[in-house]
C-alpha atoms as one frame of an Amber mdcrd trajectory, in Angstrom:
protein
 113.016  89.553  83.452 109.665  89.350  82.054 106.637  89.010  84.531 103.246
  88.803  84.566 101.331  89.222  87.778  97.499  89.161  88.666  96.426  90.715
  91.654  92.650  90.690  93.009  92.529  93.574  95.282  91.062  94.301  98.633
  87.460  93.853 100.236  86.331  97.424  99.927  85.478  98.814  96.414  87.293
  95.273  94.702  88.936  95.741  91.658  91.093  93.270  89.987  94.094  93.865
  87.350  96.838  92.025  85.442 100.173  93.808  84.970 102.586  92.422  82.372
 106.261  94.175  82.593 104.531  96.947  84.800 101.493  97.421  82.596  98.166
  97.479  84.833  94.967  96.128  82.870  91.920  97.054  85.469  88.937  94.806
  85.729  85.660  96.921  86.491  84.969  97.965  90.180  82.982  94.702  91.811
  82.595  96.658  94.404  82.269  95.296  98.514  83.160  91.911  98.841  80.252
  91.180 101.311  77.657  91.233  98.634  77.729  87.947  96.936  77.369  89.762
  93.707  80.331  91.376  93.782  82.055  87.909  94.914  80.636  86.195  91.646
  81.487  89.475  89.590  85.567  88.981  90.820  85.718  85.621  90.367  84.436
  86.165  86.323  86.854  88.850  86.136  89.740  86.366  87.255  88.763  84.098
  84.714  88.426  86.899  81.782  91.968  87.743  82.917  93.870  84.221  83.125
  92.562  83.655  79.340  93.710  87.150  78.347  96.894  86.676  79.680  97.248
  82.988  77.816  95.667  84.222  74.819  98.866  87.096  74.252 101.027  84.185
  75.417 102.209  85.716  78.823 100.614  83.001  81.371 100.355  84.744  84.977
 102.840  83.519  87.205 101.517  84.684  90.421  98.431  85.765  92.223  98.707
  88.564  94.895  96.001  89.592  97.230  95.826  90.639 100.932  97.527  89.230
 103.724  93.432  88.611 105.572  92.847  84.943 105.385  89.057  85.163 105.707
  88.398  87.271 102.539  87.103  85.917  98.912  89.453  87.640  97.285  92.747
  85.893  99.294  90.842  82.750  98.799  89.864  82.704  95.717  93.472  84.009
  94.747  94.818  80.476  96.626  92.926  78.709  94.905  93.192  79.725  91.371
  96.837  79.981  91.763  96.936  76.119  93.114  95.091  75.508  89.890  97.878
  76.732  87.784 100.303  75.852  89.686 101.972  79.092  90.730 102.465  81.017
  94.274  99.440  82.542  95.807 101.320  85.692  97.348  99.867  87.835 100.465
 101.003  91.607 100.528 100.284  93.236 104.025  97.618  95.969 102.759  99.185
  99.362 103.758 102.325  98.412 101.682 100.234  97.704  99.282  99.000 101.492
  99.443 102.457 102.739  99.295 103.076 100.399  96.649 100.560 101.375  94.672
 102.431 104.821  94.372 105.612 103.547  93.573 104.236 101.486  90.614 101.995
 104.328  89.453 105.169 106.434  89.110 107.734 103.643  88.208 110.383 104.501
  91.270 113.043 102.538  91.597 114.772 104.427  94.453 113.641 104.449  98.623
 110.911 106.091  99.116 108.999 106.791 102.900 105.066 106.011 102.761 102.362
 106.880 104.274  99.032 104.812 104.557  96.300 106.205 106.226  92.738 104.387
 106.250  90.507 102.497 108.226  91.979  98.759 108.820  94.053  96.399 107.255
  95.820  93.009 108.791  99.185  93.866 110.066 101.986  91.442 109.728 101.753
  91.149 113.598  97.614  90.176 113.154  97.320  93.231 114.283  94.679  95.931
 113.407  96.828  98.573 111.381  95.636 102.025 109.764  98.103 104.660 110.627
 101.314 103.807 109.119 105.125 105.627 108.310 106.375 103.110 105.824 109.926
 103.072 104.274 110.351 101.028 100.745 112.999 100.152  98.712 112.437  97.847
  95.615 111.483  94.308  97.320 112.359  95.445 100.939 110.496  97.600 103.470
 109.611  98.291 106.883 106.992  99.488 109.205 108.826 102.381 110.836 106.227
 103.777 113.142 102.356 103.865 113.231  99.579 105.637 115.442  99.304 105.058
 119.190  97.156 102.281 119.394  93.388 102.484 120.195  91.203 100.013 122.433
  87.849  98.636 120.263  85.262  98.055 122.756  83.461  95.715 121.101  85.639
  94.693 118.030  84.183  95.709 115.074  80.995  97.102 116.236  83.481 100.366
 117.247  83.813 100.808 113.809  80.496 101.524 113.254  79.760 103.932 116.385
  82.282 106.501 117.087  81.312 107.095 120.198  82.912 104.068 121.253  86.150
 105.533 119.817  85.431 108.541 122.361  84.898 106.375 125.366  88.049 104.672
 124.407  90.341 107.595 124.388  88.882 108.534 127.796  89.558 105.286 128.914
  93.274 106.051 127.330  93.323 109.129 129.232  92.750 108.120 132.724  89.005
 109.721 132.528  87.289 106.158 132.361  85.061 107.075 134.997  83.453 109.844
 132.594  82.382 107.578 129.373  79.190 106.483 131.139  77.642 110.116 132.653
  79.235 111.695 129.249  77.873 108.996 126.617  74.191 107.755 128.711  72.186
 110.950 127.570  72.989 110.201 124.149  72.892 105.938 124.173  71.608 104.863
 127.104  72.683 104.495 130.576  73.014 100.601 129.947  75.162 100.786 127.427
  77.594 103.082 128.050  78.367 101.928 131.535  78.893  98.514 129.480  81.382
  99.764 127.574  82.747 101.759 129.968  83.329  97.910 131.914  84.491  96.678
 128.675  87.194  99.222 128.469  88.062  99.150 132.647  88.401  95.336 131.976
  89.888  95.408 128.906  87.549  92.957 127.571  86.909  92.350 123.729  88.801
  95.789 123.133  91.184  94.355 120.276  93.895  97.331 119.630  94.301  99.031
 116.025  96.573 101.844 114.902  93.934 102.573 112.439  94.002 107.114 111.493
  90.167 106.334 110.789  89.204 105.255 114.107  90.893 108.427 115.810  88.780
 110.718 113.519  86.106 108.240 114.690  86.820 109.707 118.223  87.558 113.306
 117.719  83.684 112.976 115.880  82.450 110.892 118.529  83.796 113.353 121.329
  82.483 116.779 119.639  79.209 115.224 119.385  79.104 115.286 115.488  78.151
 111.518 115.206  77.963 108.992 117.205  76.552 106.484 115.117  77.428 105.752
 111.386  75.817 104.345 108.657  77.648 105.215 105.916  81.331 104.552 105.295
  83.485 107.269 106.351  80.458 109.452 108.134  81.480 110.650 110.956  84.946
 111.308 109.260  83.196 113.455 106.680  81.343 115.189 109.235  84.513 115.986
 111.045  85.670 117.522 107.874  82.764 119.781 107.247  83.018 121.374 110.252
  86.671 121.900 110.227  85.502 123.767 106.859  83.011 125.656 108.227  85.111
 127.424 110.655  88.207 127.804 107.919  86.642 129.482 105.613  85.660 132.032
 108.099  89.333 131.818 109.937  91.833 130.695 107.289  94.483 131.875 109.601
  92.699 129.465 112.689  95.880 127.840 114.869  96.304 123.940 115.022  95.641
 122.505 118.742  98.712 121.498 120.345  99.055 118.001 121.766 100.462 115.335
 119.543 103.788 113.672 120.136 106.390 111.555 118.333 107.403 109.276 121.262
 111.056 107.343 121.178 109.304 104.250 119.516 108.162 106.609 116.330 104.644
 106.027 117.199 102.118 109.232 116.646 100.591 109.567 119.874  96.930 111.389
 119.572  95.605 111.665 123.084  97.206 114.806 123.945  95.026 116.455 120.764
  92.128 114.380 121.534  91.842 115.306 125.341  91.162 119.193 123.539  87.806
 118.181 121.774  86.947 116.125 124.750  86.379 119.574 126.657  85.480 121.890
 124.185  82.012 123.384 124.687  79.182 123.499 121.968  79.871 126.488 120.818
  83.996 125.841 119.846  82.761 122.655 117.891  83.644 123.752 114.466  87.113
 125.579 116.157  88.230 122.459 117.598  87.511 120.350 114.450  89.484 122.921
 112.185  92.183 122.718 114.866  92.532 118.973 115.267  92.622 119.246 111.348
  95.383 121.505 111.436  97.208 119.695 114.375  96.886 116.260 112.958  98.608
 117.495 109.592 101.260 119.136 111.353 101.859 116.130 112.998 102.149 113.744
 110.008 104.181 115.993 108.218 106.628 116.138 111.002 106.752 112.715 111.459
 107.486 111.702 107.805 110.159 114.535 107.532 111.770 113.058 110.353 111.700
 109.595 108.484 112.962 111.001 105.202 115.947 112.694 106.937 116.796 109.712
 109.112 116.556 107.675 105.830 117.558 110.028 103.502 114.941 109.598 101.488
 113.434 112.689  99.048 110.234 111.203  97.848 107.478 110.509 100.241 104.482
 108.355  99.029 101.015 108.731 100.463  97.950 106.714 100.358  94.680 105.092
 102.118  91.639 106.792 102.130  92.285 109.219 104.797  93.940 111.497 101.791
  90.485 112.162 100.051  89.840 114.740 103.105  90.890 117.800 101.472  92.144
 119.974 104.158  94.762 117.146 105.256  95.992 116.599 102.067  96.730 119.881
 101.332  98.160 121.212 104.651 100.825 117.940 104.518 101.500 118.783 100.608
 102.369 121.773 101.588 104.501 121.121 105.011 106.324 118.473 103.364 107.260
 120.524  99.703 108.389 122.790 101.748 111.006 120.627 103.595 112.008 119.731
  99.973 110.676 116.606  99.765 108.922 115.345  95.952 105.406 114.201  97.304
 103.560 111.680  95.155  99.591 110.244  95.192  97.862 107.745  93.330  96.776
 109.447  89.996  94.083 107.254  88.145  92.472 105.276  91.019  92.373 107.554
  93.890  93.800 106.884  97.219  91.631 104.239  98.709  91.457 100.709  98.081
  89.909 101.271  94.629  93.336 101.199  93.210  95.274  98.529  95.714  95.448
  95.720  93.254  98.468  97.310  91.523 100.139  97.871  94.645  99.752  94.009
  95.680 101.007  93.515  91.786 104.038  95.475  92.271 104.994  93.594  95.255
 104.960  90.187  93.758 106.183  91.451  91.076 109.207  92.897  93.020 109.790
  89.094  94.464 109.212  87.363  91.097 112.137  89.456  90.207 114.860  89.568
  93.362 113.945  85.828  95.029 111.507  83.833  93.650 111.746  81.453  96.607
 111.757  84.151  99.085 108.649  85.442 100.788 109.011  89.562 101.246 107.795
  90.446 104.639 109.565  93.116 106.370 113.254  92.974 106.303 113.316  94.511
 109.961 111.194  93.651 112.988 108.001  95.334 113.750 108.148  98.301 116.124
């Protein structure tokens, strides 16, 4: 069957494309959907594509975009598909990741994902970000994700890891220490605020996100506590985990991550180790929560790939630009014989997500045109 799909890509680094019979055509990078420039830019580029796609005679058929109801990009997709006359059709935005990968590489058989970023809307309305995926063709299912992390103050956590810190304190039982650890460094005011937040449990929305717990581990070694930039205090994590490699390439991973009965990754254990180290094992610990956190993933996606006996594992999310992650699970999971596979021409963040969201429409176009494809198993 012939199909022709447009997809308009996420809210970070926006990029639109138009796949006919599994050929991607990219719009430029709009970049951030919160600048209205970038909005206007999309919304051109949807247009430039719709009379493209008439003009060779192959009229789109259906719009993808995320599963977030607030952004441009999902609205503008509803309404430009209501135009034509065709289904507007969310994809949840890690599958989309793992998607990505499996259109890049034109699988066709199971494969077990893993998408590791900041946020995306879970099919729960959940916060998601740390996610073991398993795929086949127009069915999947979320088979585990990261233990789940408290936002004291929503989004604004996001922004200041040290939030992230006080949370997994509060996680740990050590509440009581966010406000004499945290008030030297932002006030006495508002750390015993969000210490109450936490205690309370009040505006502390949950996320599985695998950016937020490098978040903490920065925010609880001190190496940023506020963040301007995108990815900041993960990057700074990362540089000191460097530092102290290069000097120790034979430095031991930290030992405190667990794979409970649910298949969730729990983090605490690992994260309790940076909350004590001194000033001087800074750069140790970060190499070692490095080390540990890879160890971890790698384990946990073999386990997947034996249990579903599945040989190809699919990564993706921005969490796999940080080198010494990438490379540490590469080689853990080559050497359990799995085939490991990466985006290739758009990188791993959301850059490239438009062909993943393509794919998965695509993959419903095809198998149930009337059917929407959200898991085929329950949530765990």
């Amino acid at each position: 069957m012939s199909t022709t799909v447009m997809a308009v890509g996420a809210w970070l680094k926006n990029a639109a494309c138009l796949v006919v019979d599994g050929k991607a055509v990219w719009t430029p990078m709009h970049g951030d959907l919160s600048d209205p420039a970038a909005c206007e830019a999309l919304e051109n580029s949807v247009q430039a594509l719709l009379r493209q796609a008439d003009a060779a005679g192959v009229p789109v058929q259906a719009i993808a975009h995320d599963l977030h109801p607030d952004f441009f990009s999902t609205r503008l997709a509803i309404e430009q598909a209501s135009a034509l006359g065709v289904p507007a059709i969310g994809v949840q935005h890690h599958h989309a990741h793992v998607a990505a990968v499996v259109a890049e590489h034109a699988l066709t058989e199971p494969v077990i994902g893993l998408a590791l970023d900041g946020v995306g809307l879970g099919t729960d309305g959940g916060a998601w970000g740390g996610e073991l995926l398993w795929l086949h063709g127009a069915n999947w299912k979320r088979l585990g994700h990261l233990h789940e992390l408290a936002l004291p103050g929503g989004d604004r956590a996001a922004r200041e890891p040290w939030r992230m810190a006080a949370s997994v304190l509060q996680a740990l039982g050590r509440g009581a220490q966010i406000t004499p650890r945290f008030a030297p460094r932002v006030g006495e005011a508002l750390a015993s605020g969000v210490q109450q937040m936490l205690s309370q449990n009040f505006n502390c929305p949950r996320t599985s996100s695998t950016g937020r717990w490098f978040d903490a581990a920065a925010g609880a070694l001190g190496l940023c506590l506020r963040q301007t930039d995108e990815a900041e205090a993960a990057i700074a994590l990362e540089a000191a985990a460097a530092r102290w490699l290069v000097q120790h390439p034979n430095a031991m991973p930290l030992s405190g991550a667990l794979i409970d009965e649910h298949h969730r990754l729990d983090l605490r254990g690992l994260l309790a180790a940076l909350l004590d180290a001194t000033a001087d094992d800074v750069d140790a610990a970060a190499a070692g929560f490095h080390l540990a956190l890879a160890d971890a993933l790698a384990t946990w996606a073999i386990q997947a790939a034996n249990e579903r006996n599945c040989r190809i594992v699919c990564l993706g999310g921005g969490c796999f630009f940080n080198r010494i992650l990438r490379e540490r699970m590469l080689m853990h999971l080559q050497a359990a014989g799995l085939r490991v596979l990466q985006p290739i021409e758009k990188g791993c963040g959301d850059a490239g997500l438009a062909l993943g969201q393509a794919w998965v429409a695509a993959q419903q176009l095809i198998h149930s045109p009337s059917r929407s494809w959200k898991e085929t198993e329950p949530c765990v």
